[in-house]
C-alpha positions as CSV (number, residue, x, y, z in Angstrom):
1,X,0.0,0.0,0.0
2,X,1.2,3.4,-0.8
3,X,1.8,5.9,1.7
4,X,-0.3,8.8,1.6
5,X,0.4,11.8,3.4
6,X,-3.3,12.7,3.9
7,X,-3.0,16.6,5.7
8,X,-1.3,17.4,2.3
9,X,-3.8,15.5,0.0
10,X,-6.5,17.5,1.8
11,X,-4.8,20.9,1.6
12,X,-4.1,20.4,-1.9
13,X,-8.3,19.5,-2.8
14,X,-8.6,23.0,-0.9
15,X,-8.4,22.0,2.4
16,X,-11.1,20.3,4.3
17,X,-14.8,20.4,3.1
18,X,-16.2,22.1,6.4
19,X,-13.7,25.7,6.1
20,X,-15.4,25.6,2.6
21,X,-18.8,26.3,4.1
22,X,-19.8,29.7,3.8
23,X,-21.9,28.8,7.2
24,X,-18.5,26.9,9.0
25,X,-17.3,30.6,8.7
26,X,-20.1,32.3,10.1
27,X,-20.5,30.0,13.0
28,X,-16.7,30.8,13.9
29,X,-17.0,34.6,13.8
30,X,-20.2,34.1,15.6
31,X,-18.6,31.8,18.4
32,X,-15.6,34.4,18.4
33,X,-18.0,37.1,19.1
34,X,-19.5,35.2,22.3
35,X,-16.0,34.3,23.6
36,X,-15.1,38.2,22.8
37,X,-18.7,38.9,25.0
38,X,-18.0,36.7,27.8
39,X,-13.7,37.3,28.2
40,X,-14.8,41.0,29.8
41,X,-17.5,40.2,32.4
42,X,-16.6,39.6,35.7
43,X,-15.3,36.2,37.8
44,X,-19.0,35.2,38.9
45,X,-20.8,35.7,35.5
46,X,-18.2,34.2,33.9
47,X,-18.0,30.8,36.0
48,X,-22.1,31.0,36.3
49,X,-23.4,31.5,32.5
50,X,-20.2,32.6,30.5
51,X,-18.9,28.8,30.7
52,X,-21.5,27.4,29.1
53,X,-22.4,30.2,26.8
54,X,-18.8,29.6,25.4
55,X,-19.4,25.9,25.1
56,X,-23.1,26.4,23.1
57,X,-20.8,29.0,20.5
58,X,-18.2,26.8,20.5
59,X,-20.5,23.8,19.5
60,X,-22.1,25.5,16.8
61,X,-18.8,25.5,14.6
62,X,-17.5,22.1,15.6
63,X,-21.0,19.9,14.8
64,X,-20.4,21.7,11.1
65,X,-17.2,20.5,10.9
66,X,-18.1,16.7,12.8
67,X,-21.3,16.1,10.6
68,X,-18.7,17.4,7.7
69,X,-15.6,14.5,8.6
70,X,-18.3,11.8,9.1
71,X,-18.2,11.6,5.1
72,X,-22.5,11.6,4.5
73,X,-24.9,13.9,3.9
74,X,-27.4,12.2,6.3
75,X,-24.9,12.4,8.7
76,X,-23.9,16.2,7.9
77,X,-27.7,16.8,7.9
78,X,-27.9,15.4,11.8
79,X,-24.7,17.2,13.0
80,X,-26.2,20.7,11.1
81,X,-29.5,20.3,13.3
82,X,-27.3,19.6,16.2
83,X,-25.3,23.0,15.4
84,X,-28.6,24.8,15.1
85,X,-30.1,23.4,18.6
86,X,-26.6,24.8,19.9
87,X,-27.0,28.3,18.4
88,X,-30.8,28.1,19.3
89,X,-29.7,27.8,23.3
90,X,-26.5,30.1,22.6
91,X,-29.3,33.1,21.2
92,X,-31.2,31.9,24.3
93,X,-27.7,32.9,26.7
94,X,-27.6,36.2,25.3
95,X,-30.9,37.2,26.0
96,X,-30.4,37.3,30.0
97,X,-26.6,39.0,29.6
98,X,-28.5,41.9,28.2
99,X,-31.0,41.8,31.1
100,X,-28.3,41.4,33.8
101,X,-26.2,44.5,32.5
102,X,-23.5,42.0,30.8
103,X,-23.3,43.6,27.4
104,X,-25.1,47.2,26.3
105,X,-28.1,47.1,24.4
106,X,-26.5,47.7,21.5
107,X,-23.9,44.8,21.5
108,X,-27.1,42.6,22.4
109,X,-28.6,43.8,19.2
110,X,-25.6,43.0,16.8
111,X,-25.3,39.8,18.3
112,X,-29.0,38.7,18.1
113,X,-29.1,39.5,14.6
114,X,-26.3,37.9,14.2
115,X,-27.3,35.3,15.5
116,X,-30.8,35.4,13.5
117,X,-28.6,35.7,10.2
118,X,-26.9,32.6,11.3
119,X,-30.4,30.7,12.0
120,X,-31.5,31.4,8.4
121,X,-28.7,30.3,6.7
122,X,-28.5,27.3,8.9
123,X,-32.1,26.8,8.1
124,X,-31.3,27.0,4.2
125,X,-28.2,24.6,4.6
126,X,-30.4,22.1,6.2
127,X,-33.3,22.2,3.8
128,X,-30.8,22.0,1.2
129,X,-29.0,18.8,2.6
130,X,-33.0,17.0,2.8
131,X,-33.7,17.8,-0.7
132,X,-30.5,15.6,-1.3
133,X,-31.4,12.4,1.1
């Protein structure tokens, strides 16, 4: 069998299939945003609702990029709904920073319709993977 250095054979195909996706790149800016959001608040709203807020943005990226390796479009269709469940309770997080003082108004705003620009597309990308199962 002939040895096949696989990290270059992917780079050279354009590296792998999930940093292709418009969406993979919106999830990460999006995630980046939250950990931005959460890195300035205080010990106590970090440890209470940052962690996990961090963990749902973090998710959102990294089902893309699982349901992407696993090779299927059923299975990129699963991990997508999985990735949109996580942004569903991310948006969810937000909400309650804003109410607690966490973020201004403002920065609420640009990340809820970020967030809402992130659940359409998601939305799109799933409906699209269905029409192909």
């Amino acid at each position: 069998m002939e040895n096949v250095d696989l990290a270059r054979l992917v780079e050279e195909q354009g590296g792998p299939m999930y940093r292709r996706l418009e969406i993979y790149e919106d999830a990460e800016r999006f995630a980046d945003a939250v950990w931005e959001m959460v890195f300035t608040w205080n010990s106590f709203a970090r440890e209470t609702m940052g962690k996990q807020l961090v963990r749902s943005a973090a998710s959102i990226p990294n089902n893309l990029s699982e349901g992407s390796g696993r090779g299927s479009t059923p299975e990129m269709l699963r991990f997508s709904r999985i990735a949109r469940g996580s942004l569903c309770e991310t948006q969810n997080g937000v909400q309650p920073a804003g109410k607690r003082n966490l973020i201004n108004p403002d920065h609420a705003a640009k990340l809820h319709a970020s967030a809402e620009r992130l659940l359409k597309r998601t939305n799109a990308f799933i409906s699209h993977l269905k029409s192909r199962t």
